[in-house]
C-alpha positions, 0 to 999 in steps of 0.5 A: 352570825357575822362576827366583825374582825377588829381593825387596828383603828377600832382598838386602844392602846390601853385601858387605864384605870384607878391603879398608879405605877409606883418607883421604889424611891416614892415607896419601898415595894414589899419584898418577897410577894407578886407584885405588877412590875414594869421592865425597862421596856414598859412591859408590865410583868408580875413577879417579885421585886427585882434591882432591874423593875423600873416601877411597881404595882399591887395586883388587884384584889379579886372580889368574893363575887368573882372568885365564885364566878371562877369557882363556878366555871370549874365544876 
C-alpha cells in the first residue's frame, strides 16, 4: 500500500458548513454552558461564555446513529 502525503496545496483552509459565528450584540450567548467561541485571534475554542470571545457558536448536536457508533467503539 502507497499511501500519498498530502501537500500543502492538496489542502483547504477550512471546511464551512451550516453553522454561523454569532456576536453577543446580534444574540446574548447562553451563560454557564460550552459553547464554540472565537478568541480574538479567530481561533475557535470551546468553552464558557467570557468578556475576552469575540463571537460564539452552539456545538453541534450528535446524532443517535453517531452516538452508538461512539458506543460501539468502546466495548
Amino acid at each position: 500500500m502507497v499511501r500519498r502525503r498530502h501537500t500543502s496545496k492538496d489542502m483547504k483552509d477550512y471546511l464551512a458548513g451550516e453553522a454561523s459565528w454569532r456576536t453577543a450584540q446580534e444574540q446574548a450567548p447562553p451563560l454557564g454552558v460550552k459553547l464554540l467561541l472565537l478568541n480574538p485571534g479567530g481561533t475557535c475554542v470551546i468553552g464558557t461564555w467570557g468578556d475576552w470571545a469575540k463571537a460564539w457558536a452552539p456545538l453541534p448536536k450528535v446524532p443517535a446513529h453517531i452516538k452508538e457508533l461512539l458506543l460501539e467503539k468502546r466495548i
